[in-house]
C-alpha positions in Angstrom: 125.9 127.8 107.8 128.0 125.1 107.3 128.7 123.9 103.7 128.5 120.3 102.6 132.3 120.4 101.5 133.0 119.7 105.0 132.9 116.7 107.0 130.6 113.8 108.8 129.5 116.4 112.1 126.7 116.7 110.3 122.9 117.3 110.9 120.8 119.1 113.8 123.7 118.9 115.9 126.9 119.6 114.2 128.8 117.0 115.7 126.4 114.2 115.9 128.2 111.3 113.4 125.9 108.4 114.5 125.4 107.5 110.9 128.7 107.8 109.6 131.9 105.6 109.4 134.4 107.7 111.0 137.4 105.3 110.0 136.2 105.4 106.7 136.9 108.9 107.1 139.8 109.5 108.2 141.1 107.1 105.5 139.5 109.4 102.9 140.5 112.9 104.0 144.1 113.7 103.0 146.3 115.5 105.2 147.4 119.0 105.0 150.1 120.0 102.7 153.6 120.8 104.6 153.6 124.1 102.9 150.3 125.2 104.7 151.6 124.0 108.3 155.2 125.6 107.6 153.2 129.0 107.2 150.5 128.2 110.2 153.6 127.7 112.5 156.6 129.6 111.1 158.5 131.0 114.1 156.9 129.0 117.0 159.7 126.8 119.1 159.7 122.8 120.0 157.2 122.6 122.7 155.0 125.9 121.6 151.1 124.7 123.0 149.1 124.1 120.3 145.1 123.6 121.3 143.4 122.2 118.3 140.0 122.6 118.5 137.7 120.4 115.9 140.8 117.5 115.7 138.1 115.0 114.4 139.9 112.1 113.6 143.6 112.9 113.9 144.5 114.7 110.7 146.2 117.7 111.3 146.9 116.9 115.1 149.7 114.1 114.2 150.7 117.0 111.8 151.3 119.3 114.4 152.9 116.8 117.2 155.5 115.8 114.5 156.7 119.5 114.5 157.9 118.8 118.0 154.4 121.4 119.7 152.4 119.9 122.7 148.6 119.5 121.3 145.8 119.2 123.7 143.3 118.3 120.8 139.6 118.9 121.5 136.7 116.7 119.8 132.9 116.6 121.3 132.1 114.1 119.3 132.0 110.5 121.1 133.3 108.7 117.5 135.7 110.4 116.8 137.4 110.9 119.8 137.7 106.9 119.8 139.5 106.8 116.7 141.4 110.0 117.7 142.6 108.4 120.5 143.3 105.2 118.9 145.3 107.1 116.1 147.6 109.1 118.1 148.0 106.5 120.9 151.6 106.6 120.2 152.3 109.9 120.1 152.7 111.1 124.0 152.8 114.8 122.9 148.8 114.6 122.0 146.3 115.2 124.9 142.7 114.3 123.2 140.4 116.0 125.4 136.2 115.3 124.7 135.3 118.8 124.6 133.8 121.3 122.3 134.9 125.1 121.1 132.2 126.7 122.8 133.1 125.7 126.2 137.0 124.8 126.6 138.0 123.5 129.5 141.6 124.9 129.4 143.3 127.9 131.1 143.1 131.0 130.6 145.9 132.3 128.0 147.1 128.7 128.1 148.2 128.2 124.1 150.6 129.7 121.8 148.6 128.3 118.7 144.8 127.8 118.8 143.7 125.6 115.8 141.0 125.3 113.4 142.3 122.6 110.4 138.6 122.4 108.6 136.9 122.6 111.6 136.1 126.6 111.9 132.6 126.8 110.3 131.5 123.7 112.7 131.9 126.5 115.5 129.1 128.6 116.6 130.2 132.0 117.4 130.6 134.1 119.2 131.0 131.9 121.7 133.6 130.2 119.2 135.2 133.2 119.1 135.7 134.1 122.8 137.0 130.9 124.0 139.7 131.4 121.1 140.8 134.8 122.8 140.2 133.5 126.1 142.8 131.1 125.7 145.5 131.9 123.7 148.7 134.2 125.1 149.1 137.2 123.9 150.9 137.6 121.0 149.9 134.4 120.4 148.2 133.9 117.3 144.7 131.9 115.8 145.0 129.7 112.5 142.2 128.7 110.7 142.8 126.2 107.6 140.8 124.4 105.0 141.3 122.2 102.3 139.4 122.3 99.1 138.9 120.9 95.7 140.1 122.9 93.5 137.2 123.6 91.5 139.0 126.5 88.6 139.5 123.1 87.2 136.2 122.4 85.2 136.4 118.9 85.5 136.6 118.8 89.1 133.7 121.7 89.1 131.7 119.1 87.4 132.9 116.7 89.7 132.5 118.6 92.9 128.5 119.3 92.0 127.8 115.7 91.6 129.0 115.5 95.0 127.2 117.9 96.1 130.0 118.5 98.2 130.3 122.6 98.2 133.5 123.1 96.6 131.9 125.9 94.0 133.9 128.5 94.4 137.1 129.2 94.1 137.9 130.9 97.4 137.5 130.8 100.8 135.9 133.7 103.1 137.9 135.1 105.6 137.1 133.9 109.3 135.9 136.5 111.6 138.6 136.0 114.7 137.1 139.7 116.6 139.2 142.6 117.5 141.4 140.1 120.1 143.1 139.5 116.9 144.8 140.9 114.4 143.5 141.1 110.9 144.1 137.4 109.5 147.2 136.9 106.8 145.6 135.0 103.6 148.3 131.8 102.3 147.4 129.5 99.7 148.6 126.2 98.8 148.3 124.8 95.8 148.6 120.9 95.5 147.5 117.4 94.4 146.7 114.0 95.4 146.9 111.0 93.6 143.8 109.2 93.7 142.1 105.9 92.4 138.0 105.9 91.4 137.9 104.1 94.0 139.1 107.1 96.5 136.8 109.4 95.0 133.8 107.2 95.9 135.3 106.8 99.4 135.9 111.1 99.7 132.4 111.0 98.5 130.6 109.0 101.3 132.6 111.8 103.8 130.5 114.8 102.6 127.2 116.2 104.5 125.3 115.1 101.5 126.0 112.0 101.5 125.6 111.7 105.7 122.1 113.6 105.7 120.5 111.5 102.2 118.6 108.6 102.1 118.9 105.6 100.2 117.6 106.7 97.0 119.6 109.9 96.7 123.1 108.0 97.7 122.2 105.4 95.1 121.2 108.3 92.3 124.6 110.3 93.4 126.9 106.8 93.7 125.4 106.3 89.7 125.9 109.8 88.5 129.4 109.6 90.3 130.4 106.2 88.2 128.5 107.7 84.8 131.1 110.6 84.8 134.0 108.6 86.5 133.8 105.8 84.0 131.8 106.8 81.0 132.7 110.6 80.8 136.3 111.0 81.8 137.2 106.9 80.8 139.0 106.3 84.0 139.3 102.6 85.0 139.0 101.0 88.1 143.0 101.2 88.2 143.4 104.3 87.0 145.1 107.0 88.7 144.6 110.9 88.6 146.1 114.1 90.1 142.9 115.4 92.4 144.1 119.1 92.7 143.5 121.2 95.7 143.4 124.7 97.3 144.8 125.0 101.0 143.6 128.1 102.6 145.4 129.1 105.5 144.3 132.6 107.5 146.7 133.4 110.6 146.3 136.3 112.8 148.1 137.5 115.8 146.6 138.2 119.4 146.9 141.8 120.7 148.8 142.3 123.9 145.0 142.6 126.0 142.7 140.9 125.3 
């Protein structure tokens, strides 16, 4: 199931967002750390085909067209893809395609990269699974990343519950890629971001919780979140602090036959 660490597609339907300000979002959510792409695509040439599947609102796709790959990058959901599209409007290496990881419209062995940048738990497998092997070359490969608070950090433990956001462990679980694969390399990133209070509260509003609550628990959570912002850690509305993070990158290698 997927945890409320990760983003707006949230809900009955995974990538319904009717309720959520997607340009919020993608204001909120940093961007991957150049560490984590420089493992994901070490040894893969200018022009390599890169299908990102899950691009929500741009993140990691402009990420990936800057290192020179060709990205078809796949959203199903209506609100993002408009902001996806309006994002990445510039960049002519970015195909945005509405379509979901269950059911890719894209040719067989088609890809030298397929994609996941916190987008792999939104898939339901195996169907996930088998469009990922279906379309990648062989010896090809599948990268699945995810940013996280770190929470080894007790403050942003504390931090992360009043969120409710899921960050409460220390570690992510390998992804399951099947036998088309190879057994996934583990690389973690360790990093920061400098945020305001006012960033926080912004990240906050991006989280499940916050999408699926009603009025009454966003108003108890925005409280709680200003008691410990304000009161507990004496941070100021211009204050600035170092929000660390784990980057958790898992990259495995498709078999010659699939």
């Amino acid at each position: 199931m997927p945890n409320d660490h990760h983003d707006i597609r949230a809900g009955g339907n995974p990538y319904a967002s009717e309720r959520a300000d997607v340009a919020a979002y993608a204001a909120a959510r940093p961007q991957f750390p150049q560490q984590a792409i420089d493992f994901a695509l070490d040894g893969l040439a200018p022009g390599a085909v890169a299908v990102e599947v899950g691009a929500g609102t741009g993140i990691a796709t402009r990420q990936l067209a800057e290192r020179g790959l060709t990205v078809y990058a796949l959203e199903p959901s209506a609100q993002m893809v408009r902001v996806l599209r309006q994002n990445l409007r510039s960049q002519a290496r970015v195909t945005v395609l509405d379509q979901p990881g269950e059911h890719i419209l894209l040719p067989e062995s088609c890809a030298d990269v397929v994609i996941y940048a916190d987008s792999w738990h939104w898939i339901r497998q195996p169907e996930g699974r088998n469009q990922a092997q279906r379309i990648v070359k062989p010896h090809g490969r599948a990268v699945v990343l995810s940013n996280q608070l770190d929470v080894r950090q007790p403050w942003v433990h504390r931090l992360s519950r009043i969120m409710r956001s899921g960050d409460v462990v220390a570690t992510q679980p390998q992804p399951d890629l099947g036998t088309a694969f190879t057994s996934p390399e583990r690389h973690v990133v360790e990093w920061s971001d400098a945020v305001a209070p006012s960033d926080i509260f912004a990240l906050a509003r991006t989280r499940a919780s916050w999408i699926r609550a009603d009025d009454a628990y966003r108003e108890r959570m925005q409280q709680n979140l200003a008691w410990y912002l304000y009161e507990h850690l004496g941070l100021t509305d211009h204050s600035t602090v170092r929000m660390p993070y784990c980057t958790f990158v898992w990259k495995a290698t498709a078999r010659s036959t699939h």
